[in-house]
N, C-alpha and C positions, 0 to 999 in steps of 0.2 A: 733145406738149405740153411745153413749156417747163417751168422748175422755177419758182416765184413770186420766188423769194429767190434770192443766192448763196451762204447756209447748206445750201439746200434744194439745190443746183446739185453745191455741195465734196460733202455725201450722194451723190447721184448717180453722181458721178465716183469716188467711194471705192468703189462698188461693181460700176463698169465696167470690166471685166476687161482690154476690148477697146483702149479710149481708154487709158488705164494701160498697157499694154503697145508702143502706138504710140509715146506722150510715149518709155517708158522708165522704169525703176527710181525713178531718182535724179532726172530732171525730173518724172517724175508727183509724188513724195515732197515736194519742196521747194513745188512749185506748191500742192500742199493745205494743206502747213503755210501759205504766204503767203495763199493765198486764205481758210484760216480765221482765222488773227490779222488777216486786213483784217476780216471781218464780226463779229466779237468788237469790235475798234471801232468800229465802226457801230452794233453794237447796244448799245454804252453812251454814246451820244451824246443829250445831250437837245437833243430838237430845240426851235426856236423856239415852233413849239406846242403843244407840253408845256409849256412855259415861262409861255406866254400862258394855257392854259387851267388850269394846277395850281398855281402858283409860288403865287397869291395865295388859293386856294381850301382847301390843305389849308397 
């Protein structure tokens, strides 16, 4: 099974020994820190419908 998210993805791989070990130290290390600062902006992105169904509601 796939992970839903790439939050759920960066978890996975922080706690695969095996993949971590392949990349390397220093690439597994760098690639978690970029893939989690990419989904930290994503998840503070308001989307268009958010926008459409909240802006005017609340």
């Amino acid at each position: 099974t796939l992970p839903p998210n790439l939050g759920a993805a960066v978890d996975a791989l922080e706690d695969d020994e095996v993949i971590q070990d392949a990349l390397g130290e220093h690439v597994a290390e760098k690639f978690i820190q970029a893939k989690t600062a990419e989904y930290d902006e994503y998840k503070a992105e308001v989307s268009d419908w958010e926008l459409d169904n909240y802006l005017e509601t609340y």
